[in-house]
Structure formats: structure tokens, C-alpha cells
C-alpha positions in Angstrom: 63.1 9.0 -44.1 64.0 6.1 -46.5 65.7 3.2 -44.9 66.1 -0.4 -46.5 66.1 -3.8 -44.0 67.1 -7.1 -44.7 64.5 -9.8 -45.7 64.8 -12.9 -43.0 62.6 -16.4 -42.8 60.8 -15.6 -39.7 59.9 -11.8 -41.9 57.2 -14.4 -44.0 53.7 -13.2 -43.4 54.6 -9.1 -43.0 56.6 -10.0 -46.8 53.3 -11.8 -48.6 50.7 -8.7 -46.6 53.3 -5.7 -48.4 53.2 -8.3 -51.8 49.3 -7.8 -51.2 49.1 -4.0 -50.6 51.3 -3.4 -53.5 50.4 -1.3 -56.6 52.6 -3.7 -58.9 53.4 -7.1 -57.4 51.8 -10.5 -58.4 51.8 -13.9 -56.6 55.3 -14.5 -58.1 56.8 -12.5 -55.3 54.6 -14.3 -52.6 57.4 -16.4 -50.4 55.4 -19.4 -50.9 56.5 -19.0 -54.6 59.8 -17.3 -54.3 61.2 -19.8 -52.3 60.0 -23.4 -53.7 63.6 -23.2 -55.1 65.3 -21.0 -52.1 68.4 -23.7 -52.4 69.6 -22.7 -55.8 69.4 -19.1 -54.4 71.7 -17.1 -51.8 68.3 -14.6 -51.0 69.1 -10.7 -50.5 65.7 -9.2 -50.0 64.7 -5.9 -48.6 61.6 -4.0 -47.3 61.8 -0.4 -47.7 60.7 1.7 -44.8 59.9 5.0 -45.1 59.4 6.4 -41.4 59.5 2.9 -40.0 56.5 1.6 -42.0 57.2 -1.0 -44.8 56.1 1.1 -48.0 57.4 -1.4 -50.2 59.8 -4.5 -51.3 63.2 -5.3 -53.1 62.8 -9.1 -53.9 66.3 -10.0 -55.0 69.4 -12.6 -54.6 72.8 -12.3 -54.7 75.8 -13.8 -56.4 79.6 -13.1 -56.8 79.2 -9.2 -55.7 76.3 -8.6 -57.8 72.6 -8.2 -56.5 70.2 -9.5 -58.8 66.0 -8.9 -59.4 65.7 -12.3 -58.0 67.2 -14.7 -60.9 64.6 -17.4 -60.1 61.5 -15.1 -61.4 60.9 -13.4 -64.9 60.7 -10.1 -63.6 61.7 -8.5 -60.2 62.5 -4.8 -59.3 60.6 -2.6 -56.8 57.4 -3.7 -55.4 55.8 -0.3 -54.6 53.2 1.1 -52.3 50.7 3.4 -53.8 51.8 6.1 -51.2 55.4 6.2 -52.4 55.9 9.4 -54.8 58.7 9.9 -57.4 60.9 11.3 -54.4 60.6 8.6 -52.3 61.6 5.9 -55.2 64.6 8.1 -56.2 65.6 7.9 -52.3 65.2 4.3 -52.2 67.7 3.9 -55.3 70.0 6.0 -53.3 69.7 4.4 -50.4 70.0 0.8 -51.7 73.0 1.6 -54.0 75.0 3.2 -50.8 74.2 0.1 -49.1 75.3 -2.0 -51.3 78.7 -0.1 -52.1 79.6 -0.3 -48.6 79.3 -4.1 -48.5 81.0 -4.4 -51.2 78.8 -5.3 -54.1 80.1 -4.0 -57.5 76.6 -3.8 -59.4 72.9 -4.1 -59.7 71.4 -6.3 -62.8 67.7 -5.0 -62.6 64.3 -6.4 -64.0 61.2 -4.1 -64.0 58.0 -5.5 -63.8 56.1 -4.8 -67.2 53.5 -2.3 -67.0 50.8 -5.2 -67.6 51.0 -6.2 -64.0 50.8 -2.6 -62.9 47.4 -2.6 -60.7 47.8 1.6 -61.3 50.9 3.5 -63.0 54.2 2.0 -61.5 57.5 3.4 -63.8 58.6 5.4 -61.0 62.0 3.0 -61.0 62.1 3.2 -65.0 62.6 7.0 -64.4 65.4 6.3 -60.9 67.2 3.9 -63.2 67.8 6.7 -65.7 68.8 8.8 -63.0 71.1 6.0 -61.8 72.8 6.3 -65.4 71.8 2.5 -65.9 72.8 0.4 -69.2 70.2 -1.5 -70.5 71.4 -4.9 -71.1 68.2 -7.2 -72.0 65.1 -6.4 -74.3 63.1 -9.5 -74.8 60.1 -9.1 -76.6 56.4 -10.7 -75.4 52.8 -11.1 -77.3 50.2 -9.7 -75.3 46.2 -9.4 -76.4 44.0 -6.3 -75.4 40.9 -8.2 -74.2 39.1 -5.0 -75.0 40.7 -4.3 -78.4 41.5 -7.9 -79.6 42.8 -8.6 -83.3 41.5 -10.9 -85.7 42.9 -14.4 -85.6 45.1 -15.0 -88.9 43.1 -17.6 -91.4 45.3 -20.3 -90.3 44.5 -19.9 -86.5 40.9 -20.1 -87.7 41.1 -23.3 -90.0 43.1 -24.9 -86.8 39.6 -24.1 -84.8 37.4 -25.8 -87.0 39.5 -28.3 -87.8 39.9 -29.4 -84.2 36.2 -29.2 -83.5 35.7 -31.8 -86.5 37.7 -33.8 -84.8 35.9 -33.7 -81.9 38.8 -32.1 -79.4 37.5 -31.5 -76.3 38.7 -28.3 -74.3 39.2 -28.7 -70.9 40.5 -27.4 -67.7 42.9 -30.5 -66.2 44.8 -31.5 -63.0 46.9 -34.1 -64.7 50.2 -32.2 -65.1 52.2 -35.7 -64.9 50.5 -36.5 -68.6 51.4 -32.8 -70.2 54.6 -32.4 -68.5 55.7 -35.7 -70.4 54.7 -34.0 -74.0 56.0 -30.3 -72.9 59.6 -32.3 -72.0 59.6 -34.5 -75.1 58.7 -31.2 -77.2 61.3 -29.0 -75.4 64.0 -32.2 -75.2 63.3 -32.7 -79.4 64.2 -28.8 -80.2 66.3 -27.8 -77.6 67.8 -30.5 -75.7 66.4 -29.6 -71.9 63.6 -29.9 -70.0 60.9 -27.5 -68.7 62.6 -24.9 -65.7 59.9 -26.2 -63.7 59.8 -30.1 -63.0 56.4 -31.5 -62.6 57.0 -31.9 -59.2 57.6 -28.3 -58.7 54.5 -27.4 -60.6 52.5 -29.7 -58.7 53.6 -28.4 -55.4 53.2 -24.8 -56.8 50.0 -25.4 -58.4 48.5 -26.5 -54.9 49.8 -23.6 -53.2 48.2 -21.5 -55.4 45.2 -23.1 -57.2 43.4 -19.8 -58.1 46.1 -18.5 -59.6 48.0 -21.7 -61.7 45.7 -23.7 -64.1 46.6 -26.3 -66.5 44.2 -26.2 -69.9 44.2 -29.4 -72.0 42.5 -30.4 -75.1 42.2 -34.0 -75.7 41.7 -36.8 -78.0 41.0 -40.3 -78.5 43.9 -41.4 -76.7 44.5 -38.8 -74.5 46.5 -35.3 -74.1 47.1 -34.0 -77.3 48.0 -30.1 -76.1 47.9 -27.9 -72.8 48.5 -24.6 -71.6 49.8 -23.9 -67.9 48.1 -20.2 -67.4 48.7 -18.2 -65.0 46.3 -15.6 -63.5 47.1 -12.4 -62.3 45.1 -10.2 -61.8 43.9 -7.6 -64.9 46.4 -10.0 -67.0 46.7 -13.4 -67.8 49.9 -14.8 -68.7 51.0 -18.2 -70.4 54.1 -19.9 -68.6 53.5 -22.9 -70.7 52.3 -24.5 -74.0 53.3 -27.7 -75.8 51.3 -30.3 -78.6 52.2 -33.2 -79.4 52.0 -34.5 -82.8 48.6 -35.3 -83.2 47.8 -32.2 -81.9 50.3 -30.1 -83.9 48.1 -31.6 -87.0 44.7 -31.2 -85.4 44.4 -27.7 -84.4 44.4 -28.1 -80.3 46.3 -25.5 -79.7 44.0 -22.8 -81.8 41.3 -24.4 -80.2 43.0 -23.5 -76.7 43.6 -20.2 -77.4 40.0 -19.7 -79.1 38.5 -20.6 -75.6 40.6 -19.1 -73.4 40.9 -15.3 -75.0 37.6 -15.4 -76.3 34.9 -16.9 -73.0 37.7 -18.2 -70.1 39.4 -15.0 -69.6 37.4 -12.5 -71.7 36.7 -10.2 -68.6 40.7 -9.7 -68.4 42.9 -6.8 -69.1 45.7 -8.5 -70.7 46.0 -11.6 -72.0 50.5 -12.1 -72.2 51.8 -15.1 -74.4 54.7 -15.0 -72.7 58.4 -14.2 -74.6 59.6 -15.6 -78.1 63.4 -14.5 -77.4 66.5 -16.1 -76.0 70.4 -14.7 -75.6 68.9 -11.7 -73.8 66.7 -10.5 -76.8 69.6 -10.9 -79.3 67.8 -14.0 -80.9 64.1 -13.6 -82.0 62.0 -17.3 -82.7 60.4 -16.1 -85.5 58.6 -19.5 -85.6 57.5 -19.2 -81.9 56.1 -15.5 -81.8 54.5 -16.1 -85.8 52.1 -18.4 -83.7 51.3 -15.6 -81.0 50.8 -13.0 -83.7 48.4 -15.5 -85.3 46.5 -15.2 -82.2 46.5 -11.3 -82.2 49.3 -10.8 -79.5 51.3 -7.7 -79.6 54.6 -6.6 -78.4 55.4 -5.6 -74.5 58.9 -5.7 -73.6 60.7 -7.7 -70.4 63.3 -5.0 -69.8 67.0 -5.4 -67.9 69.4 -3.1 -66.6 72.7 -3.0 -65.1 73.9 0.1 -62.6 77.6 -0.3 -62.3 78.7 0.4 -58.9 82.1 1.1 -58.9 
């Protein structure tokens, strides 16, 4: 009843219409997005059929034996069709894992997708994964808002606010990515000694393929960009892939005045509002400075979750 079939280029527009019809997937796994960086990736996608229909996807890649939840997105694992039941995700685990023995793969490093980007309930594959005896080998920890049972900013988010209003700070949505991606890199190149994953070009070229979806908020100054936030819409949540101030901003309270608009008018009609992670070294290290700043804002914790399935 459950059969799984390989993902190929000319498989585009019936991948992005099961993406669409999905009860958990985002524009993340649209192919437009998946594969702006297909060369850094050796792609092993599926779409699972159940009586010949495509009921749902496996967006993955694959890398010395091992098949990844596609290692070029935050999340990954089963994109599901509201008509699959328990049974049928429990087959497709099955299914999948005897496929892959037989070619030789030697295990399965798997990323849910967190139940904030769950249209309806979706933890069918938390429950398989179990089954599957999987290890859990990741927890990182996000900051996410209840638009409809939002915390109180900390005093210090506050005092940012009106401080940056004094100053006259204007909030604003913004094209000019060039301008913020040169403060995010000198931020990210002063603390950690890299750049953004995205390059401005890549965000760009993203941002135009999906402009309903990828915004860039700014608030400015005298001379310019002093903060930004690149959002990203999805549906009932909104997450934040990027935020960065420069000095001046860092002093003047742009960033709480950001936030202010964007949780309390922008995106007030959301479910979710997602601050994105504040670990690294696959949750073992927490940036207590990083998530202090979300909590300020009233963000809670959801987990990013990976697992492993040993297949030998």
C-alpha cells in the first residue's frame, strides 16, 4: 500500500503542489528554496505513495551512507498528508528504512518539523521514531511568543522602546539587504569569526522568489541602518532567521523597537511568533546572552529536535 519513489528535477511542480497540500510543510521545502544551494548537496528525496497517489514527502540528502533531513534546512522529516493515519506513517518508516538497508545506507540522522509549523496535529513520526528505537542526538532550544497569550516585555526591553523613539528611529519595512547584510557580517565576523549561512546574494535571489514570505525590517537613523530583522512568514508562525545592530543601534534601542512593532501590530494576527534558536554544538552550548534578549521579549521554549536510527 506504502511505497516510496525517488525525487528527480523534472518531479518539480508535482513536489511544490504535495509541499502545498501538506498538513506540516512550509515554503522551506518548496524546490525553489531547497535547491538555491542544490551544489553543496547530493539530493535523496522521496514522495510517498500510498496506492499510487503521492500522500506525502521525504525531503532529504545524502552523504557517506547516511540519509539526512536535508542538511541545507533547519528542520526536515516527513511532510504529511492530512489523510495519512498513524498506520500509514509507521509503514512509511518501514518502508524507507528497508530501502535504504538494501542500498546500503548505514543510518538515518532525522529532524522533525516543530509543532509550530503544524497547520493541524502532525507527531505521527515522533511516535514511528520511537518505534524505530531512535537515539535522540540534538535538542536545541528556540524562543517562541503566543500571539494570543503574550508576556510582558522585561523593563529593559521597554526603556530600549522609548529610548529609540526619542531618538527618533524610524521602523520600517526595507529592500536594501546589501546595507544590513554588511552590519549582520561585521556583527557575526566580530563574535564568531564567519559570516551569515546565507550570502546577500543568496537572500536576494531568495527573497524575490518568495517575496510574501521573506521580509527584511530595518530601523534607521541619521546615517542610515542601525538594526534589521530578516522575518520569515509562515503561515500561523512567524519566524526570525535574522537579527543584527550595529553599535549605534546596540545603544539606541532599535532592536526593542523592532520587536515592539512587529509582535505587537505587524504580525499580531499570528499564531506564533519563533525567535529562532540560542544554541550551538547540537544543544550542548546554551548563549545565555542571546536567548536573555528573546526572554526579554517574552519568548518561550520550543525545541528543534534530532534523531539518529542506526541501521545496521
Amino acid at each position: 500500500m506504502i511505497e516510496i519513489v525517488r525525487y528527480q528535477p523534472e518531479d518539480k511542480l508535482k513536489w511544490n503542489r504535495a509541499v502545498e497540500d501538506s498538513k506540516n510543510g512550509t515554503f522551506l521545502f518548496h524546490r525553489d528554496y531547497m535547491d538555491y544551494h542544490s551544489d553543496r548537496f547530493n539530493d535523496c528525496s522521496f514522495f510517498i505513495l500510498r496506492k499510487g497517489v503521492v500522500v506525502g514527502l521525504i525531503p532529504a540528502n545524502e552523504k557517506e551512507n547516511v540519509l539526512y533531513s536535508h542538511q541545507g534546512l533547519t528542520y526536515g522529516g516527513l511532510l504529511l498528508s492530512s489523510k495519512l493515519t498513524i498506520s500509514d506513517v509507521l509503514s512509511v518508516f518501514e518502508v524507507l528504512t528497508n530501502w535504504l538497508k538494501a542500498n546500503q545506507f548505514e543510518k538515518v540522522i532525522y529532524k522533525p518539523i516543530p509543532y509550530i509549523y503544524h497547520k493541524i496535529a502532525a507527531q505521527e513520526d515522533i511516535y514511528a521514531l520511537f518505534v524505530q528505537k531512535a537515539k535522540k542526538i540534538a535538542c536545541n532550544i528556540s524562543s517562541t511568543i503566543y500571539q494570543t497569550n503574550q508576556l510582558k516585555f522585561i523593563e529593559s526591553r521597554k526603556s530600549g522602546i522609548r529610548k529609540a523613539k526619542n531618538l527618533g528611529l524610524e521602523f520600517k519595512q526595507s529592500e536594501e539587504y546589501i546595507a544590513f547584510w554588511e552590519l549582520l557580517n561585521q556583527n557575526l565576523e566580530h563574535k564568531y569569526g564567519k559570516n551569515a549561512v546565507h550570502s546577500v546574494s543568496e537572500m536576494t535571489y531568495l527573497a524575490s522568489k518568495f517575496p510574501n514570505n521573506i521580509k527584511l525590517y530595518t530601523a534607521t537613523g541619521t546615517n542610515g541602518i542601525v538594526a534589521g530583522t530578516v522575518i520569515y512568514e509562515m503561515g500561523q508562525t512567524v519566524h526570525v532567521q535574522y537579527i543584527s545592530a550595529n553599535e549605534e543601534g546596540k545603544n539606541s534601542g532599535a532592536l526593542d523597537l523592532i520587536f515592539d512593532e512587529l509582535i505587537f501590530r505587524q504580525y499580531s494576527n499570528c499564531q506564533y511568533f519563533d525567535f529562532g534558536q540560542s544554541t550551538e554544538d547540537m544543544g550542548n552550548y546554551l548563549n545565555e546572552r542571546l536567548i536573555f534578549q528573546k526572554e526579554g521579549f517574552g519568548g518561550r521554549g520550543t525545541v528543534y529536535e534530532t534523531y539518529e536510527i542506526d541501521l545496521i
